[in-house]
PDB file of N, CA, C and O in Angstrom, chain B, residues numbered from 101:
ATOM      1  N   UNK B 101     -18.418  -2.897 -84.517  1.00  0.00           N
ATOM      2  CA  UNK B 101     -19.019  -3.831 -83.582  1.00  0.00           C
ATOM      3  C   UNK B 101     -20.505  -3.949 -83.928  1.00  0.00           C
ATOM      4  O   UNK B 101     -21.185  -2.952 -84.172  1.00  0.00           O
ATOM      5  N   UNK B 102     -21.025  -5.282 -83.943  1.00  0.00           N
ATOM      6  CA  UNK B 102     -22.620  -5.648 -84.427  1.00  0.00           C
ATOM      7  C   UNK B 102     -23.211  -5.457 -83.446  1.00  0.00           C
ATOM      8  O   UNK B 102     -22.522  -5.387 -82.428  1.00  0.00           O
ATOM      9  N   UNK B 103     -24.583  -5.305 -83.315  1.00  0.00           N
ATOM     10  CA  UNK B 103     -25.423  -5.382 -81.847  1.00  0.00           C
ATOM     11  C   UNK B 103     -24.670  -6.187 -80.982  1.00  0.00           C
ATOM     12  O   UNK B 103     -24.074  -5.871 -79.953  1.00  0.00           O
ATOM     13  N   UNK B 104     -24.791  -7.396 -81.605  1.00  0.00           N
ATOM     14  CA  UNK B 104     -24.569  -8.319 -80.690  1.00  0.00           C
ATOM     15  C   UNK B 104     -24.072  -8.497 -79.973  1.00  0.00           C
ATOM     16  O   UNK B 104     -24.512  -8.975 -78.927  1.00  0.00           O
ATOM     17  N   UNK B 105     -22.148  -7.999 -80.343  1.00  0.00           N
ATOM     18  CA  UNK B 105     -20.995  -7.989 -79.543  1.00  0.00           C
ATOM     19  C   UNK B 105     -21.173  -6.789 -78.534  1.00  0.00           C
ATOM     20  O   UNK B 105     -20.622  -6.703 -77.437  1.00  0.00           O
ATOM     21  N   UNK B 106     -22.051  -5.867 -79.108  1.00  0.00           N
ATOM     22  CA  UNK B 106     -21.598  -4.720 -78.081  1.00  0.00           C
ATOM     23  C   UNK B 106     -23.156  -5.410 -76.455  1.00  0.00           C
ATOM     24  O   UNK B 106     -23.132  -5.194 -75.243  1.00  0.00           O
ATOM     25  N   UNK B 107     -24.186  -6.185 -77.296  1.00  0.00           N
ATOM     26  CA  UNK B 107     -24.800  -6.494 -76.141  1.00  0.00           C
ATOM     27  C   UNK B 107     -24.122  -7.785 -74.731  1.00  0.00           C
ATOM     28  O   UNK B 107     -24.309  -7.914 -73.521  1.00  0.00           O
ATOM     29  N   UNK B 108     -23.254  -8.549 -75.854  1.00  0.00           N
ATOM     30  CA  UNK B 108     -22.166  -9.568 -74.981  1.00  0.00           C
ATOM     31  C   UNK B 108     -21.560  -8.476 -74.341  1.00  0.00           C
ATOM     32  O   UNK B 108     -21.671  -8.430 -73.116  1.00  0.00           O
ATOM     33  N   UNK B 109     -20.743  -7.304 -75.102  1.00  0.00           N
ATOM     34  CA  UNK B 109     -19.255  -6.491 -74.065  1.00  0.00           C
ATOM     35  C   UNK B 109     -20.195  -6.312 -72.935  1.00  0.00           C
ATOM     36  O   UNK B 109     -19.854  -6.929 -71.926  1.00  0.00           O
ATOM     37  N   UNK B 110     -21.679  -5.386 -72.805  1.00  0.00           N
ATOM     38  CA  UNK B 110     -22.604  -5.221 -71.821  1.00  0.00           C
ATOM     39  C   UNK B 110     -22.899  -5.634 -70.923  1.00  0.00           C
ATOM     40  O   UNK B 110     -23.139  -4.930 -69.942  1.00  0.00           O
ATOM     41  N   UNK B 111     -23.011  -7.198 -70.919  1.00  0.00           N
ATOM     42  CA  UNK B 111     -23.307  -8.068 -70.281  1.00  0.00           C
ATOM     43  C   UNK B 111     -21.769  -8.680 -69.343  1.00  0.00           C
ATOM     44  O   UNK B 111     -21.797  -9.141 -68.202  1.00  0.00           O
ATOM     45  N   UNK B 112     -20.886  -8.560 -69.962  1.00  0.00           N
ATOM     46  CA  UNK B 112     -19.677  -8.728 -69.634  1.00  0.00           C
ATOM     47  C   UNK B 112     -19.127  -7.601 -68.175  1.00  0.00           C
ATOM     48  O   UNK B 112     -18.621  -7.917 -67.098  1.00  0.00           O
ATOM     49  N   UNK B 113     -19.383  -6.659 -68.563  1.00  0.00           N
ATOM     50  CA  UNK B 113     -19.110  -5.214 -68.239  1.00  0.00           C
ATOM     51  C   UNK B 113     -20.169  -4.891 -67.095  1.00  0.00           C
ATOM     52  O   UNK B 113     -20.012  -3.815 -66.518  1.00  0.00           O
ATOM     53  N   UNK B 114     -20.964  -5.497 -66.800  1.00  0.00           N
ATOM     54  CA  UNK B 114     -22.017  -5.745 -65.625  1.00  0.00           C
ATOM     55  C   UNK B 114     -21.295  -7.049 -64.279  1.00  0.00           C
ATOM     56  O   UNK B 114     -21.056  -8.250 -64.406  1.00  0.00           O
ATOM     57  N   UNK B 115     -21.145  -6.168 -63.149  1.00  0.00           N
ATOM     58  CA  UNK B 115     -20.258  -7.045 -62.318  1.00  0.00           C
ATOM     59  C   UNK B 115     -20.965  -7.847 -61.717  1.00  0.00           C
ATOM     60  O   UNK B 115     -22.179  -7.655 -61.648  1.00  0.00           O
ATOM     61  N   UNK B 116     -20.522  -8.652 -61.291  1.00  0.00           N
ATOM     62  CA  UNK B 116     -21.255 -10.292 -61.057  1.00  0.00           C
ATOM     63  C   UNK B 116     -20.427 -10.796 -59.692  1.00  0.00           C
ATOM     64  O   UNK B 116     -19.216 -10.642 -59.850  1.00  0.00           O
ATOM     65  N   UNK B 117     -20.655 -11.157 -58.859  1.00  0.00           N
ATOM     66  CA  UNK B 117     -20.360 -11.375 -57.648  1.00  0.00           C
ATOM     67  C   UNK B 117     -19.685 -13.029 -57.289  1.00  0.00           C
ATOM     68  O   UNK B 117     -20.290 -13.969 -56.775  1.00  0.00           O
ATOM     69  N   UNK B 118     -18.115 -12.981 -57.800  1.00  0.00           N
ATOM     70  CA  UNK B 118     -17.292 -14.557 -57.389  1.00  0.00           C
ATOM     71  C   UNK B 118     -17.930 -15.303 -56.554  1.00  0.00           C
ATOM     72  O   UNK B 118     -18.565 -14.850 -55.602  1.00  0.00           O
ATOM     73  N   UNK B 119     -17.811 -16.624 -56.859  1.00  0.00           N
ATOM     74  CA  UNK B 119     -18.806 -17.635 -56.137  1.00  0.00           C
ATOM     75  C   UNK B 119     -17.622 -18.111 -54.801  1.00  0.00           C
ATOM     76  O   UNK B 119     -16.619 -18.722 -55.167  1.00  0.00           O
ATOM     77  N   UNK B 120     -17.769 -17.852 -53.521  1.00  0.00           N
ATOM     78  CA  UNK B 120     -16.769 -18.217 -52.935  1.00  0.00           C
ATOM     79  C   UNK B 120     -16.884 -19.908 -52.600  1.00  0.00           C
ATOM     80  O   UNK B 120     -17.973 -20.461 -52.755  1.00  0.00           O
ATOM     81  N   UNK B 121     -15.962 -20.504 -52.239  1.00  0.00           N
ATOM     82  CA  UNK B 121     -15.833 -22.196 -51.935  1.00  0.00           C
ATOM     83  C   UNK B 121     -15.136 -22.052 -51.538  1.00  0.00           C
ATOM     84  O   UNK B 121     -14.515 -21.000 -51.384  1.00  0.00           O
ATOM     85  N   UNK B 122     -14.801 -23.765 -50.963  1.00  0.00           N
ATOM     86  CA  UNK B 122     -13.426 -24.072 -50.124  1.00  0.00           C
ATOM     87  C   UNK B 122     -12.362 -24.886 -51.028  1.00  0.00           C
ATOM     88  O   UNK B 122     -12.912 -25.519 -51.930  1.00  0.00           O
ATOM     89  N   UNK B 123     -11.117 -24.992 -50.986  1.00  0.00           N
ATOM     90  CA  UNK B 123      -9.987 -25.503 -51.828  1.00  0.00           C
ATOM     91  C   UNK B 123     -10.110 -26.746 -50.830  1.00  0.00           C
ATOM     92  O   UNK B 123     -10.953 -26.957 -49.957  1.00  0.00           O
ATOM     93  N   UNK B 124      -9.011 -27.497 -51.230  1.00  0.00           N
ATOM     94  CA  UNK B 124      -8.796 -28.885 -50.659  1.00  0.00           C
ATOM     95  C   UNK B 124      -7.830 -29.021 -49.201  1.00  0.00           C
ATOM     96  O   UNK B 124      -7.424 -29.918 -48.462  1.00  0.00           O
ATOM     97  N   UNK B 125      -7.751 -27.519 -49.308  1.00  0.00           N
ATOM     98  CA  UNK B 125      -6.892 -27.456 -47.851  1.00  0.00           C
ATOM     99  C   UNK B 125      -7.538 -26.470 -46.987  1.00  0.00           C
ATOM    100  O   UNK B 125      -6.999 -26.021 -45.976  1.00  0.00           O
ATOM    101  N   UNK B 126      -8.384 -26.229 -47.287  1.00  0.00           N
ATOM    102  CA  UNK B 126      -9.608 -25.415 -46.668  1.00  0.00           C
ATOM    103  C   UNK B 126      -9.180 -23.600 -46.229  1.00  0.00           C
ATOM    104  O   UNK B 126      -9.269 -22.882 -45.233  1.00  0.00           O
ATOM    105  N   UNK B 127      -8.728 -23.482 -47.555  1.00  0.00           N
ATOM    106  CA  UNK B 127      -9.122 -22.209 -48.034  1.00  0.00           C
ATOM    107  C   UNK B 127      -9.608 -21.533 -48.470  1.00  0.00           C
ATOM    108  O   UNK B 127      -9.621 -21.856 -49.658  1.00  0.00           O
ATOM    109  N   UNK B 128     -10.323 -20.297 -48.290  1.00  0.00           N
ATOM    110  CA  UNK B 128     -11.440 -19.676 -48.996  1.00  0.00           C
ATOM    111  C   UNK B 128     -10.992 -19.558 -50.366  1.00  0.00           C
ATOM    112  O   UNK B 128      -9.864 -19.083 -50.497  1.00  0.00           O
ATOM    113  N   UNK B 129     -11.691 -19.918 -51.542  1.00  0.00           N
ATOM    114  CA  UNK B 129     -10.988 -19.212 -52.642  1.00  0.00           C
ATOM    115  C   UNK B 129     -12.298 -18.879 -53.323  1.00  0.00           C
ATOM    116  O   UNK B 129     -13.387 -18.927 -52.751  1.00  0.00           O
ATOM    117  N   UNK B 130     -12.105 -18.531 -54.620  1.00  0.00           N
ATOM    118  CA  UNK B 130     -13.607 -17.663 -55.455  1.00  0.00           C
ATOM    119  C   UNK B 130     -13.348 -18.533 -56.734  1.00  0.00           C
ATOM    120  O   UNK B 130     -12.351 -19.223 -56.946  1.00  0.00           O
ATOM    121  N   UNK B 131     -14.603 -18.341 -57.665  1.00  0.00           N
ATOM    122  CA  UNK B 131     -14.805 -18.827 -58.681  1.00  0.00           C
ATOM    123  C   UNK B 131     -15.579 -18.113 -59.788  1.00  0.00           C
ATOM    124  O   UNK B 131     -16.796 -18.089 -59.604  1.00  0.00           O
ATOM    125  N   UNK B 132     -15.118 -17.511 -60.927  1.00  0.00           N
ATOM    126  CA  UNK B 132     -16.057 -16.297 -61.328  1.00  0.00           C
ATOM    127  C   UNK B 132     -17.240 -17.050 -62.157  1.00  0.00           C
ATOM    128  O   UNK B 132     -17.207 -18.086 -62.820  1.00  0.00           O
ATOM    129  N   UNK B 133     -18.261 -16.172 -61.881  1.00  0.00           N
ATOM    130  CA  UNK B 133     -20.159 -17.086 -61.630  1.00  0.00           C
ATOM    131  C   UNK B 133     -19.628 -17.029 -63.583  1.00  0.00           C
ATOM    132  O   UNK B 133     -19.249 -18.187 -63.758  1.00  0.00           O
ATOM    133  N   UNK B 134     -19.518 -16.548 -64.463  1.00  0.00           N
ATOM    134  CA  UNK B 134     -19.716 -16.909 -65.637  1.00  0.00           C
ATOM    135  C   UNK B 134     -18.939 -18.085 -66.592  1.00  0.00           C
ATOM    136  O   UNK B 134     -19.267 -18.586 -67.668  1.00  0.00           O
ATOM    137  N   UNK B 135     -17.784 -18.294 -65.727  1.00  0.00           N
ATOM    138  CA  UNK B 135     -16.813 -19.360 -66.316  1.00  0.00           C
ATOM    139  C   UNK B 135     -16.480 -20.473 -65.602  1.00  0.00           C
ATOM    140  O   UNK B 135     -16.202 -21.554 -66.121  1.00  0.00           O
ATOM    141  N   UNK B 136     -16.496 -20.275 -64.565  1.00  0.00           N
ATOM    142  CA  UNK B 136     -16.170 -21.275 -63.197  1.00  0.00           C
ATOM    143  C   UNK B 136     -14.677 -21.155 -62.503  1.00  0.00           C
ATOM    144  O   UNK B 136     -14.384 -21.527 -61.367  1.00  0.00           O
ATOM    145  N   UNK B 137     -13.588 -20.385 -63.723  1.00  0.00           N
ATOM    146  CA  UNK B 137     -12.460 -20.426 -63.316  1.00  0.00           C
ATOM    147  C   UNK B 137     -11.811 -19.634 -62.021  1.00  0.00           C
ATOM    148  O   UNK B 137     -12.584 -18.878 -61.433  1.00  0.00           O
ATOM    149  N   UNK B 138     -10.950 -19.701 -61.705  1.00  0.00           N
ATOM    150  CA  UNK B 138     -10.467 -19.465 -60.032  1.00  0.00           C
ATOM    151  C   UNK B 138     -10.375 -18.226 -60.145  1.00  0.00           C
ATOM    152  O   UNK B 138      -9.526 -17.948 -60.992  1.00  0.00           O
ATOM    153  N   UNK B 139     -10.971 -17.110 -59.576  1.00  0.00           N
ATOM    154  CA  UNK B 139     -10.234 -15.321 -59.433  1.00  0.00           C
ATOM    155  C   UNK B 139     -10.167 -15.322 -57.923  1.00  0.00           C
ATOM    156  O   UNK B 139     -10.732 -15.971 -57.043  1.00  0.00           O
ATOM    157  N   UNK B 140      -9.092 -14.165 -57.957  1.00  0.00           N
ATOM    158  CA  UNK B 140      -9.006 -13.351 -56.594  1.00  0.00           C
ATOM    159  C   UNK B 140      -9.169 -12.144 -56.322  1.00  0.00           C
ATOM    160  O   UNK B 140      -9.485 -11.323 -57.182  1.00  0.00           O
ATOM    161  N   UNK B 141      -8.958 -11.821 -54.954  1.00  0.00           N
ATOM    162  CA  UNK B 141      -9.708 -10.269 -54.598  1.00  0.00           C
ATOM    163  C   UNK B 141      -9.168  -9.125 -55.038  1.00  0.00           C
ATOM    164  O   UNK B 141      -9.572  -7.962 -55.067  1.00  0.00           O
ATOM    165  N   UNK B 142      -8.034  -9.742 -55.427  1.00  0.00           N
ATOM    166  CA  UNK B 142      -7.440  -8.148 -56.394  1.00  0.00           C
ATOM    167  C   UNK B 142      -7.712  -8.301 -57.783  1.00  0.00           C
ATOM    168  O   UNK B 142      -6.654  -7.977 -58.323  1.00  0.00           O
ATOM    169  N   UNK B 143      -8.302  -8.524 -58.421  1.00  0.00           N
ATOM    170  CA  UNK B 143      -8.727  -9.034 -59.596  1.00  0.00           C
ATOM    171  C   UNK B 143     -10.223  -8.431 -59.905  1.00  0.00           C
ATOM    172  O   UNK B 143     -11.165  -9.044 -59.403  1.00  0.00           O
ATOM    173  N   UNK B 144     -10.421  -7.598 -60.474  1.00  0.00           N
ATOM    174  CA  UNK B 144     -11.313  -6.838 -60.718  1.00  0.00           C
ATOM    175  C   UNK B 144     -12.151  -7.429 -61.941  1.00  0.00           C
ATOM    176  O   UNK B 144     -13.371  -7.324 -62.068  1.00  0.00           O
ATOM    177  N   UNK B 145     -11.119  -8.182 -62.974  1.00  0.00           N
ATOM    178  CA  UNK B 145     -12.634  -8.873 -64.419  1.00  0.00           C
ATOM    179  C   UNK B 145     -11.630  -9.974 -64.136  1.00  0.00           C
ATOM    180  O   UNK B 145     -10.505  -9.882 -63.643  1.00  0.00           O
ATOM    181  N   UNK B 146     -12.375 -11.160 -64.611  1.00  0.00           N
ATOM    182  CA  UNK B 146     -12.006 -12.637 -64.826  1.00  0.00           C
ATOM    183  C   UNK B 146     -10.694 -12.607 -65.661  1.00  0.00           C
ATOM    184  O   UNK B 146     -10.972 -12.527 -66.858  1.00  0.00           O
ATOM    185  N   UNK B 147      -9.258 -12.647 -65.408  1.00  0.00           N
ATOM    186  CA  UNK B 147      -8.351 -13.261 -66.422  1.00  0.00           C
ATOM    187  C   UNK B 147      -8.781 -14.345 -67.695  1.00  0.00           C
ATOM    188  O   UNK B 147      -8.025 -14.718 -68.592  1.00  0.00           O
ATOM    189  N   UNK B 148      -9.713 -14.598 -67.570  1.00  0.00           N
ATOM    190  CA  UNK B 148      -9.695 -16.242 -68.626  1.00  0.00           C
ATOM    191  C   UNK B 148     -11.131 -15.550 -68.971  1.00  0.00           C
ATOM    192  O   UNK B 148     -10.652 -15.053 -69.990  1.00  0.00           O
ATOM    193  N   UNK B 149     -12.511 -15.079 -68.999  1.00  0.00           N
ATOM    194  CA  UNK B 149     -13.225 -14.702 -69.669  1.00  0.00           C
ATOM    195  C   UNK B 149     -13.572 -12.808 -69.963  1.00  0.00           C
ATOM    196  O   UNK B 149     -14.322 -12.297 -70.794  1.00  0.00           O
ATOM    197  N   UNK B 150     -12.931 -12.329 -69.202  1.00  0.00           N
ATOM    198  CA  UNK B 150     -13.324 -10.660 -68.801  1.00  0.00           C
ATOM    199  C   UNK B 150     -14.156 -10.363 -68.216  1.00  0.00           C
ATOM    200  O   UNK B 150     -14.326  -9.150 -68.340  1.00  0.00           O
ATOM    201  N   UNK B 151     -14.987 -10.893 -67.460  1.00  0.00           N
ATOM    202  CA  UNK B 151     -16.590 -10.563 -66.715  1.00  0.00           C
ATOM    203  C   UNK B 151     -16.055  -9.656 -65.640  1.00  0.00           C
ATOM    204  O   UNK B 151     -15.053  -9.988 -65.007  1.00  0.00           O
ATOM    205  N   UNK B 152     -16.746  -8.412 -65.385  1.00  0.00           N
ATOM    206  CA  UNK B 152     -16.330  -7.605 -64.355  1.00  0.00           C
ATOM    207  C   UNK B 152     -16.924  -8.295 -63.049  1.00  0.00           C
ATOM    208  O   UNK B 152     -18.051  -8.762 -62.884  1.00  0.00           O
ATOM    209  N   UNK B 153     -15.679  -8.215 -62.028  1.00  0.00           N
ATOM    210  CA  UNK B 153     -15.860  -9.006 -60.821  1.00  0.00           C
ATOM    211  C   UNK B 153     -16.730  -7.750 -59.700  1.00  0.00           C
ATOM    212  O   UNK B 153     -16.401  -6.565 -59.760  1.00  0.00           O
ATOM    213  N   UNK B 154     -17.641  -8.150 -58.903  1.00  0.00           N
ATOM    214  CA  UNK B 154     -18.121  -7.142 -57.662  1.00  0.00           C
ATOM    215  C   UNK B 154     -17.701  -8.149 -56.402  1.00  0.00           C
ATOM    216  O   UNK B 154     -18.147  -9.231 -56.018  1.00  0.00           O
ATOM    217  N   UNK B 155     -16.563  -7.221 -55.913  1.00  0.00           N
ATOM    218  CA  UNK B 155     -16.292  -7.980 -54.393  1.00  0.00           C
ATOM    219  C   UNK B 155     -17.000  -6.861 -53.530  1.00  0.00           C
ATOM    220  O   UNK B 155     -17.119  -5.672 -53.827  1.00  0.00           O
ATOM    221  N   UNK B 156     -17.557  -7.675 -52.106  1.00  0.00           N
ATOM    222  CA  UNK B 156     -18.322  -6.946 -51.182  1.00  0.00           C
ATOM    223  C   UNK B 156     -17.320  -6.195 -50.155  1.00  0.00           C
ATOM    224  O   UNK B 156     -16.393  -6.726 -49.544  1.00  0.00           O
ATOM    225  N   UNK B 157     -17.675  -4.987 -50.112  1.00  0.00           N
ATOM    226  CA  UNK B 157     -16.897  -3.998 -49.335  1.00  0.00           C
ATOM    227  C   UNK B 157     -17.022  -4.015 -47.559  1.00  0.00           C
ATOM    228  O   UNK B 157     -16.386  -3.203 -46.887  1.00  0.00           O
TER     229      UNK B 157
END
C-alpha cells in the first residue's frame, strides 16, 4: 500500500455522521455525507463506498 491509499483507507476509517432527510413518503431515512447514497442504522460503513458510519447514541 502507497502513502496515499493508506491516507484514503484513514480518511475512510474516520466515522462521519449520515445526513438524515425525508423520503417521498415522509420517512426519516440517511444519506452517507461522502457518497450521497442511502444507509441505515444498522449499517456501520457505507455498502457502496466503505466510509465508517457514526450514528448518535
Amino acid at each position: 500500500m502507497d502513502p496515499d491509499q493508506a491516507a484514503k483507507a484513514a480518511e475512510k476509517n474516520t466515522p462521519t455522521e449520515p445526513k438524515e432527510i425525508q423520503d417521498w413518503n415522509g420517512i426519516t431515512a440517511y444519506e452517507c455525507e461522502n457518497c450521497g447514497c442511502d444507509v441505515f442504522e444498522t449499517q456501520n460503513y457505507c455498502p457502496y463506498c466503505g466510509q465508517r458510519l457514526k450514528w448518535e447514541e
